[in-house]
Biotite code that builds the C-alpha atoms (Angstrom):
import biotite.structure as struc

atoms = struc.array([
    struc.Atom([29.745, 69.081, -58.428], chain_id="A", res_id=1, res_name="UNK", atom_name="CA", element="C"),
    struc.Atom([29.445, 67.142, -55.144], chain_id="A", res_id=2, res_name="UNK", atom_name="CA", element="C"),
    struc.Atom([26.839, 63.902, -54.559], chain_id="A", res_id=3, res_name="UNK", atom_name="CA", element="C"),
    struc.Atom([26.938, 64.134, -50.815], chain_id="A", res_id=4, res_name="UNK", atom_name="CA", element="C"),
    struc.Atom([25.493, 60.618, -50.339], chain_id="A", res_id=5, res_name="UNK", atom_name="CA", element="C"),
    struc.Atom([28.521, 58.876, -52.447], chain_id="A", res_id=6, res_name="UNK", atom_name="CA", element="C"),
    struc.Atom([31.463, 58.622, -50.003], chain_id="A", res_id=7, res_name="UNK", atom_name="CA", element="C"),
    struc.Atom([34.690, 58.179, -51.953], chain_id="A", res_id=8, res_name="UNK", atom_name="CA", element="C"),
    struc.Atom([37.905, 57.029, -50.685], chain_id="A", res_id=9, res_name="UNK", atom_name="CA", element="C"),
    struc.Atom([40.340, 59.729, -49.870], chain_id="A", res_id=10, res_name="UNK", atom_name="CA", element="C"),
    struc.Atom([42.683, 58.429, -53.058], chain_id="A", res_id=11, res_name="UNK", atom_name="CA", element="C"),
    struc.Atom([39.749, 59.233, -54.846], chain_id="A", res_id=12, res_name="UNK", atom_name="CA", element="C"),
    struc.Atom([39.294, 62.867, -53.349], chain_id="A", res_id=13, res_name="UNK", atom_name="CA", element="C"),
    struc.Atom([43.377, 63.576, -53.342], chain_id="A", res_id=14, res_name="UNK", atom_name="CA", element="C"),
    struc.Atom([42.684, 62.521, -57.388], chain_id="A", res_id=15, res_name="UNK", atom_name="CA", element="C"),
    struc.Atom([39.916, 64.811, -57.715], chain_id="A", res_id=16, res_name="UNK", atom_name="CA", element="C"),
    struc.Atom([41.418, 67.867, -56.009], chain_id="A", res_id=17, res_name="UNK", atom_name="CA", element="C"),
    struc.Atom([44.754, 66.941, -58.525], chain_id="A", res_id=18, res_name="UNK", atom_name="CA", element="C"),
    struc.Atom([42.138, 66.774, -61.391], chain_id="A", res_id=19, res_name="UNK", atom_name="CA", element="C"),
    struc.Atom([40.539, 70.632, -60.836], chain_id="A", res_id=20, res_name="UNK", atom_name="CA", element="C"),
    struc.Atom([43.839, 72.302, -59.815], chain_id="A", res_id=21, res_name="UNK", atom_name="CA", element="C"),
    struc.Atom([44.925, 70.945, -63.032], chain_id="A", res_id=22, res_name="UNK", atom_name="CA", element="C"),
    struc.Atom([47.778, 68.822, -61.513], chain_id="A", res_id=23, res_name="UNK", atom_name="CA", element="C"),
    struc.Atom([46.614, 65.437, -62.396], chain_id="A", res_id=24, res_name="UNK", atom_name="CA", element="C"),
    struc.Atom([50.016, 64.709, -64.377], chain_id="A", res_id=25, res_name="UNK", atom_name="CA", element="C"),
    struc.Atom([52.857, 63.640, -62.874], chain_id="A", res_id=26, res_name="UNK", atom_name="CA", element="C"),
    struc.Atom([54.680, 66.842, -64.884], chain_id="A", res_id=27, res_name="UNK", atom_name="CA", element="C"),
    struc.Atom([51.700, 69.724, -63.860], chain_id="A", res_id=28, res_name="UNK", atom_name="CA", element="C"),
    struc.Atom([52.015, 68.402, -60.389], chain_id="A", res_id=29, res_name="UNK", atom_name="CA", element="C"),
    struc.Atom([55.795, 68.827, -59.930], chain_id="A", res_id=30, res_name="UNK", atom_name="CA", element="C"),
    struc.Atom([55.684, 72.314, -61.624], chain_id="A", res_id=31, res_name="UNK", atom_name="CA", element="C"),
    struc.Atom([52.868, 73.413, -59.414], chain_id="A", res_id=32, res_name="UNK", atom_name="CA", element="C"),
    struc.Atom([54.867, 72.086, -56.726], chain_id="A", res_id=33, res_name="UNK", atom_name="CA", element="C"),
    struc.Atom([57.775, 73.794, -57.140], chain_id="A", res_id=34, res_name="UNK", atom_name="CA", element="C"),
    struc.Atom([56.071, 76.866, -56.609], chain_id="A", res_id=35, res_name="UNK", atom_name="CA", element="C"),
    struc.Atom([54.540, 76.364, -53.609], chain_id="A", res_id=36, res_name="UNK", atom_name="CA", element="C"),
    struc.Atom([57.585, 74.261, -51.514], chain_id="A", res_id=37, res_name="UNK", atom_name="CA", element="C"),
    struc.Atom([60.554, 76.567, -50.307], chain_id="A", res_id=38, res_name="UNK", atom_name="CA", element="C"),
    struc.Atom([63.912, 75.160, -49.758], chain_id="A", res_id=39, res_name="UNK", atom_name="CA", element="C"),
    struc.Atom([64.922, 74.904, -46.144], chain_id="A", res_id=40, res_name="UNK", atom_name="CA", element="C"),
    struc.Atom([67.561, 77.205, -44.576], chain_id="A", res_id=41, res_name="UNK", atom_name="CA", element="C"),
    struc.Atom([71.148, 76.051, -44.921], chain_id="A", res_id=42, res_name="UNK", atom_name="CA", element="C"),
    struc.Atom([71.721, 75.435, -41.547], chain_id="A", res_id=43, res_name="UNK", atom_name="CA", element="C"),
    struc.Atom([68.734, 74.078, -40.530], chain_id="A", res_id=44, res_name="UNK", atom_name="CA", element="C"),
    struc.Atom([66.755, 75.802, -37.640], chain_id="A", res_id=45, res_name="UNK", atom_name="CA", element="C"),
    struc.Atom([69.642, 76.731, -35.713], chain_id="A", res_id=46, res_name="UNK", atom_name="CA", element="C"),
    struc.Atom([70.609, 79.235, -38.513], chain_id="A", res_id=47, res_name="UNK", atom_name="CA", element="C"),
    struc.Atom([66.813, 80.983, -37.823], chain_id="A", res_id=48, res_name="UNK", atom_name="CA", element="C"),
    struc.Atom([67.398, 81.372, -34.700], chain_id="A", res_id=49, res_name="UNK", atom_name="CA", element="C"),
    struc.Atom([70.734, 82.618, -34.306], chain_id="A", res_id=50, res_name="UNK", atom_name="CA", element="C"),
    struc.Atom([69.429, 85.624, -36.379], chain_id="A", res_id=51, res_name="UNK", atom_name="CA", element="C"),
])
């Protein structure tokens, strides 16, 4: 649900958007995390683009 005439704080938004992905705990959000982030490259960029 949305009240377009309240204007919240973006802290309040980020909390919101943690709240329906169902990340709103500091242990959800590091799982869900994990999933999404890749490691970078050992080598850095250079590595890329030497291939």
């Amino acid at each position: 649900m949305r009240t377009p005439d309240v204007k919240k704080s973006q802290l309040d938004k980020f909390k919101e958007a943690a709240r329906q992905i169902e990340t709103d705990d500091e242990e959800q959000f590091e799982k869900k995390l994990k999933k999404l982030v890749k490691q970078k490259p050992k080598g850095g960029l250079k590595a890329m683009s030497d291939a």
